[in-house]
C-alpha positions in Angstrom: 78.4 125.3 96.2 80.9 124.7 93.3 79.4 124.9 90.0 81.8 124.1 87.2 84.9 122.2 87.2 88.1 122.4 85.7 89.8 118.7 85.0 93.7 119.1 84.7 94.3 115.4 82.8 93.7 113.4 80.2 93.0 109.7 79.2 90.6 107.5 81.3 91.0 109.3 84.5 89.4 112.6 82.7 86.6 110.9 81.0 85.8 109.4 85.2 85.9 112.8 86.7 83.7 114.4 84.0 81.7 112.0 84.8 81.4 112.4 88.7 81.4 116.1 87.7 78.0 115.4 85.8 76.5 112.7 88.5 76.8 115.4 90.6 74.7 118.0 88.4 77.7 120.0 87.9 79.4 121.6 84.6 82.7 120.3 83.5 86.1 122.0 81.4 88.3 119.3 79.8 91.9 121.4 79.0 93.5 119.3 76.0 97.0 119.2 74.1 97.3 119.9 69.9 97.9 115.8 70.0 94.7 115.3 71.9 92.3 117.1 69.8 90.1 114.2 69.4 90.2 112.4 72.7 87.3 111.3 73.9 87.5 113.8 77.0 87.0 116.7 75.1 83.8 115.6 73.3 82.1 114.5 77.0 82.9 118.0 78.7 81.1 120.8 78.3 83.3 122.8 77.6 87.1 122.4 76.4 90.2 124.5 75.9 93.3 123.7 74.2 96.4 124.5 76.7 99.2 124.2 74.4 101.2 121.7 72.1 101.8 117.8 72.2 104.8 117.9 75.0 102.8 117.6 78.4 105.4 120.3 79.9 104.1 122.9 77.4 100.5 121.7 78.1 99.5 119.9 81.0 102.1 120.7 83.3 102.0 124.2 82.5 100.6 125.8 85.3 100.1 129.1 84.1 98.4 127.4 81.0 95.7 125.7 83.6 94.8 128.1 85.2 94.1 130.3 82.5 91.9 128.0 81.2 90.2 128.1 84.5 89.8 131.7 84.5 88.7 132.0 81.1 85.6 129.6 81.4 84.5 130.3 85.3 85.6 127.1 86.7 85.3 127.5 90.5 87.2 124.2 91.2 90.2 122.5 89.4 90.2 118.4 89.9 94.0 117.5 88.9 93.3 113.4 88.6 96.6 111.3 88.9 99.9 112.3 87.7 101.4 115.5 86.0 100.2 118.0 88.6 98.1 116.4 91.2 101.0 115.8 93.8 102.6 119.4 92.7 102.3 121.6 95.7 103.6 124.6 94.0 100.4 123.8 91.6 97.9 123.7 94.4 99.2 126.9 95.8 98.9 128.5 92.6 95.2 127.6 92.6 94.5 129.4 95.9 96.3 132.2 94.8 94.2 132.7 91.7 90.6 131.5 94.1 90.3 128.2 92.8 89.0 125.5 95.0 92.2 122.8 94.3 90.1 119.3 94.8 92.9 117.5 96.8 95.1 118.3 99.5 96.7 121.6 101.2 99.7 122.8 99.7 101.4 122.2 102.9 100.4 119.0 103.1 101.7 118.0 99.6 105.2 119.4 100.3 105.3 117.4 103.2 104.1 113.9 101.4 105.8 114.9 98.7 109.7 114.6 100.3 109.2 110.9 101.1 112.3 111.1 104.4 110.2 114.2 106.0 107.1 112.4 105.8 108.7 109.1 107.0 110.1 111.1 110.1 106.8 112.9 111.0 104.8 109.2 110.5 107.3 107.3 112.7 106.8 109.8 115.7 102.9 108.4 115.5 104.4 105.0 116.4 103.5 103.5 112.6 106.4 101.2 111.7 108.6 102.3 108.8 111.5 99.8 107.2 114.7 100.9 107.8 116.4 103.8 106.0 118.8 106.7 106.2 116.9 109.3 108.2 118.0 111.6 105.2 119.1 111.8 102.2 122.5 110.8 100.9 124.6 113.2 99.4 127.6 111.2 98.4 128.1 107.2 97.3 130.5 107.1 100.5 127.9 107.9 102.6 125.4 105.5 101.1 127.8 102.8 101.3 128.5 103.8 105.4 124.4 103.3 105.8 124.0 100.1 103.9 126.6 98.6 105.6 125.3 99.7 108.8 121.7 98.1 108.0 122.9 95.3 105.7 122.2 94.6 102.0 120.0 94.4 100.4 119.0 97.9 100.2 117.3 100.1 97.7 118.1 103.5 96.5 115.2 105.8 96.1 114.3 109.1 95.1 112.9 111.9 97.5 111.1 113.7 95.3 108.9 112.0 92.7 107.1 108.7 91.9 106.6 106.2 89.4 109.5 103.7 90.2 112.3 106.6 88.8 115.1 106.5 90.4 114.6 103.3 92.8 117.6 100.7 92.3 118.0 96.9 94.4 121.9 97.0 95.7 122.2 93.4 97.1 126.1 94.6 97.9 128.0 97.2 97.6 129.5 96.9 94.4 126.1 97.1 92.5 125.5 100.0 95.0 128.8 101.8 93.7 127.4 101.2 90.0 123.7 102.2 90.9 124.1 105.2 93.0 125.5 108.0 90.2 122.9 106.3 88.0 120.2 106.7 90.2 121.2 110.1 91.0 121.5 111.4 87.2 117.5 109.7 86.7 115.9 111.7 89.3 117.6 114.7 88.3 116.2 114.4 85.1 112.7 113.0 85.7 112.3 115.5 89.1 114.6 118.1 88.9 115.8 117.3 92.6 118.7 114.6 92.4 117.9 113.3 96.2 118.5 110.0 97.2 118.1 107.8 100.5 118.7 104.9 100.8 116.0 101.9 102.5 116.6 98.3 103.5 114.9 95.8 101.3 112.8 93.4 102.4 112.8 90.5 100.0 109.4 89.7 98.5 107.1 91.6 100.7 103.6 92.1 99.8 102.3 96.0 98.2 99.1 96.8 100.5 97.7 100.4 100.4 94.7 102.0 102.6 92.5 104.1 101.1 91.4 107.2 103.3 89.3 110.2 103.1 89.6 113.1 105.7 87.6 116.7 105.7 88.2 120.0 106.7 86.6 119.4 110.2 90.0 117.2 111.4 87.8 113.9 110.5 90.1 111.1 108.4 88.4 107.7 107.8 90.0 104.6 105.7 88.0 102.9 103.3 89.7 99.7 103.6 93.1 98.3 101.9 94.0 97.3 98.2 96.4 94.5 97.4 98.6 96.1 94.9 101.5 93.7 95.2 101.5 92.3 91.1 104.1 95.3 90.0 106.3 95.2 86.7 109.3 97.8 87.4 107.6 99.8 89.9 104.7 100.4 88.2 101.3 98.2 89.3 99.2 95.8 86.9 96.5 94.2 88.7 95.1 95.5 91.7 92.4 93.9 94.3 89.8 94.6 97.4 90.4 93.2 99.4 93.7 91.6 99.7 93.6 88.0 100.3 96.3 88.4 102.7 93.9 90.3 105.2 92.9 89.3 108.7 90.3 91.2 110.5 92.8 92.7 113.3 95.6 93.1 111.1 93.0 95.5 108.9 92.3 96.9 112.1 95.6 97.8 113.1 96.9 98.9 109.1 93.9 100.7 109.2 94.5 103.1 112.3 98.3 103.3 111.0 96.8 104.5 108.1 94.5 107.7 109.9 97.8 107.9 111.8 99.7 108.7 109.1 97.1 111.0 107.0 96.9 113.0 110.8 100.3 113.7 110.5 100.5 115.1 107.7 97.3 117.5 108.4 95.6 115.6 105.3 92.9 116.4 103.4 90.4 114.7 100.9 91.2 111.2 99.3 94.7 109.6 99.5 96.3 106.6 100.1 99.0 105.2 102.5 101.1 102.8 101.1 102.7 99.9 103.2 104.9 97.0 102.6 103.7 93.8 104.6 106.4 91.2 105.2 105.8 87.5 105.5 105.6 87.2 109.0 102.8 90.1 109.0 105.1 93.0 110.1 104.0 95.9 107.9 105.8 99.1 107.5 104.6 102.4 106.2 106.3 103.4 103.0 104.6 107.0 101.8 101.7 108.7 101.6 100.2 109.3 97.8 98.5 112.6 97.6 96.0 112.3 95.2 93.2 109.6 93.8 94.9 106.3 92.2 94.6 104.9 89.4 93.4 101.6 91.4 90.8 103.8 92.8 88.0 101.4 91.1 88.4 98.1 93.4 87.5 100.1 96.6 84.5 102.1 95.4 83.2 98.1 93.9 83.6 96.6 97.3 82.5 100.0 99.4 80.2 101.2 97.2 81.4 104.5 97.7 81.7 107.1 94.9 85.4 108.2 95.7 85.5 111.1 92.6 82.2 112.7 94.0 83.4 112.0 97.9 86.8 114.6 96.3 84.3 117.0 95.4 82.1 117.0 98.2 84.8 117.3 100.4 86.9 120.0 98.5 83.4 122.3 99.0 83.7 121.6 102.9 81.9 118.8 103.0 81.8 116.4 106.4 82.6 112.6 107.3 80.1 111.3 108.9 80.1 107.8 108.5 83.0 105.8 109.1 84.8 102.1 108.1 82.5 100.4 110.2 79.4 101.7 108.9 80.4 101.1 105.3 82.2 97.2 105.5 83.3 95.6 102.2 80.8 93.5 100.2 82.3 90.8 97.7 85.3 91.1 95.8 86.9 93.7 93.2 90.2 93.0 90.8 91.8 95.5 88.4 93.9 95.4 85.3 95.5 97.8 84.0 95.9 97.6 80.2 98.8 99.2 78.7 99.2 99.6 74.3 102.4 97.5 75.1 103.7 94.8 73.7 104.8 92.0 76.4 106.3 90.0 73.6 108.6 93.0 72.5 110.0 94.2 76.0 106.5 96.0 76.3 107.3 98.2 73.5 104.7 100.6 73.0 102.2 100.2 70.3 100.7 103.8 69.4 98.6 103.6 66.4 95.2 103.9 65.3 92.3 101.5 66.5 90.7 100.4 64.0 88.7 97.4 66.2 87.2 98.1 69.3 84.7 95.9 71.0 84.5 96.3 74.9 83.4 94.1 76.7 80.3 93.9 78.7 78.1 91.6 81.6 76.9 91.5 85.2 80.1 92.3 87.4 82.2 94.0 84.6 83.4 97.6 85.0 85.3 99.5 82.4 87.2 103.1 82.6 88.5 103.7 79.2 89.1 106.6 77.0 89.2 104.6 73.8 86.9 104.5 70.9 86.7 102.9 67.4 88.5 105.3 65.3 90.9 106.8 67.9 94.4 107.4 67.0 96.8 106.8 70.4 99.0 109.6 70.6 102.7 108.0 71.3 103.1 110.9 73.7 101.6 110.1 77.1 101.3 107.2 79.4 100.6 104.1 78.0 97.6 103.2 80.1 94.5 102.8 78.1 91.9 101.2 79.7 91.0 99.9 83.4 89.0 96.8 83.5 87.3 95.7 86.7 85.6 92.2 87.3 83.4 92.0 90.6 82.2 88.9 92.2 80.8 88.1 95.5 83.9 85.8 96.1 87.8 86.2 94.6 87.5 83.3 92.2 84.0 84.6 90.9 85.7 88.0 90.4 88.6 86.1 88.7 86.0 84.1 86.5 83.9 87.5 85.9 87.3 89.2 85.2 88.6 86.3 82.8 85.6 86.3 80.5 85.8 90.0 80.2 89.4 90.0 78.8 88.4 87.2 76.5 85.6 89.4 75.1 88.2 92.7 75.0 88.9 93.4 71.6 91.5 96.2 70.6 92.8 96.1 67.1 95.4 96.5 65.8 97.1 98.1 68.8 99.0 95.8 71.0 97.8 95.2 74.6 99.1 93.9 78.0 95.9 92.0 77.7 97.8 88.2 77.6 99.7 88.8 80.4 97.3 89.4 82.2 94.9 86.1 81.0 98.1 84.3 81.7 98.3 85.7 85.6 94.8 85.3 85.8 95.1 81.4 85.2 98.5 81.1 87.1 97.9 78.3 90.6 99.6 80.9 92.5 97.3 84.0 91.6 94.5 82.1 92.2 95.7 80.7 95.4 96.5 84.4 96.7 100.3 83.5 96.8 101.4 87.3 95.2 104.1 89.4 96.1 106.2 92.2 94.5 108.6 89.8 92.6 105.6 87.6 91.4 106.0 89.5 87.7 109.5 87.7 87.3 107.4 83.8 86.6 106.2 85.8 83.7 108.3 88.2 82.6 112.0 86.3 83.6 114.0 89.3 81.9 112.2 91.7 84.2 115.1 93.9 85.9 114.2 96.0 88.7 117.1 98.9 87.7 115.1 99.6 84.7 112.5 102.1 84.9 109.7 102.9 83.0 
């Protein structure tokens, strides 16, 4: 049995694990950056080590640095959250080198999720739909051109290495695609260090709807049930839901064995999620496979009631499923917001700074993953993510209602939050209705273009 734990992140997602680490009885190690001294992470541990300077390459992406840290204070287990290294394979290698249980998935499986046209090959042999692109990637703008025209525009250009939106341009000819492509290319090289593109036909306003699964050691993968995930601003997501209101009981049924599918293909293990596009005839297509816990991770344990951090755990120390979807089944309704220090009335600048008000708030139904305190000084170094807030509700307009009330009561001062936007989706007809898809950000945010990335 695994007895201390390592936690490779930061922010909100840190402060959760510690706290899974402690539900479970078990002794935590937060790592920290120079800028992160006083992070509320660090104080809820047990025990902390600093890992390096403010840049996150000379800190937490610094493997070496990690797993020093995990040498140095007996951690057994390293839990690597979302982000920096949790989809690194070279990472989780280095951890079973050095006898450190990586909480997550095989090396070899995160290589193969990891290059997005591999894993798209080995999933289409399973028979699970995928939308349309070049069964490679594209070395040269002539050849990109010779594909798109072959499959008809619009297409996107995306990266196949790497997340987060970088890299991923919408070519509705093929002059923008002449434009787009060296861009593109010179992004990902940059953000990735792999300057890989392929090239994928666009489907115009689909929905964003992602299965949760779990699998163990024993060949066992379950899904937990899908997340509607469709309200995006460049790539990135801003409210997320469980379930989607675009769900039918045999069309769960049949995303959901696409989904086990998929995560058998790739030899999966532990928690992940299989991202699909849904068009609005109710084709869906598989689009990749994320390797790690999400950030939306909230929603599903609220409508499973299933403790997804400690279910990691568990099945990194060879735990066993044995209960599936069935014997679970969702129970009300669950809806995210992320809240960013952004400004939405400044092209989302970000708003570091100290926060000098901070009132959170609180009720029957509410959830809140934050790393924020009175007092805390935002570093301007990391992600902008700064708190998740979660309403619950038996129904989707309770959970809107609960959800509503709590972002009325959210005070963060004088640090500038997505927190309007997202009391001005909340009361849109549309949202309300159910009526979301990927380009639904645009009503709010007109000046919205999808070439920019985050």
């Amino acid at each position: 049995m695994l007895s201390k734990i390592l936690i490779a992140n930061r922010g909100e997602i840190a402060v959760r694990v510690i706290r899974a680490v402690r539900d479970l009885g078990l002794r935590s190690v937060a790592v920290y950056s120079e800028a992160d001294t006083d992070s509320l992470h660090v104080s809820r541990a047990d025990e902390s080590v600093c890992i390096g300077p403010a840049i996150s390459a000379r800190s937490y992406l610094d493997i070496e640095a990690v797993i020093k840290a995990a040498r140095k204070t007996g951690a057994e287990a390293i839990h690597p959250g979302y982000g920096y290294l949790a989809e690194n394979g070279d990472f989780a290698r280095a951890c079973k080198d050095a006898g450190l249980v990586f909480i997550g998935p095989t090396p070899e499986s995160l290589y193969l999720a990891g290059d997005k046209i591999m894993a798209k090959e080995v999933v289409n042999r399973t028979g699970v739909p995928i939308v349309p692109s070049s069964p490679g990637g594209v070395g040269s703008i002539n050849e990109a051109v010779a594909f798109s025209s072959e499959i008809g525009y619009p297409v996107m250009v995306k990266a196949s290495a790497g997340g987060g939106g970088r890299g991923i341009r919408i070519c509705p000819d093929e002059d923008t695609l002449r434009e787009e492509f060296a861009v593109a290319k010179a992004e990902v090289k940059a953000a990735f260090g792999d300057d890989s593109l392929y090239i994928e036909k666009c489907l115009v306003n689909p929905r964003h709807i992602e299965f949760q699964v779990l699998a163990d050691k024993f060949g066992n993968v379950i899904h937990l049930g899908e997340r509607e995930c469709s309200i995006q601003r460049r790539y990135q997501k801003l409210i997320e839901e469980a379930p989607s209101p675009a769900m039918r009981p045999e069309l769960r049924k049949a995303m959901g064995q696409a989904a086990i599918r998929a995560a058998k293909a790739v030899n999966y293990l532990n928690a992940g999620t299989v991202e699909f596009l849904l068009d609005r005839e109710g084709n869906f297509y598989f689009m990749e496979i994320n390797a790690r816990i999400q950030v939306e991770h909230p929603v599903t344990e609220m409508v499973t009631g299933v403790d997804l951090v400690k279910e990691q755990i568990r099945l990194a120390d060879g735990g066993r499923l044995e209960y599936s979807f069935d014997d679970i089944r969702l129970k009300g309704w669950a809806i995210e917001c992320r809240i960013n220090a952004e400004n939405p009335d400044l092209n989302f600048l970000p708003s570091p700074g100290i926060v000098k008000e901070y009132s959170p708030p609180g009720g029957s139904g509410i959830r809140l993953d934050t790393h924020l305190y009175q007092g805390y000084d935002l570093p301007i170094y990391y992600d902008s993510l700064v708190a998740k807030l979660i309403g619950y509700d038996l129904t989707r307009d309770g959970a809107i209602r609960v959800l509503r009330k709590a972002l009325d009561e959210f005070v963060i001062r004088p640090v500038k939050t997505t927190i309007p936007l997202h009391l001005k989706i909340l009361d849109d007809p549309a949202f309300q209705r159910g009526d979301i898809h990927t380009g639904y950000i645009k009503k709010f945010v007109p000046d919205d273009d999808d070439d920019d990335e985050e």
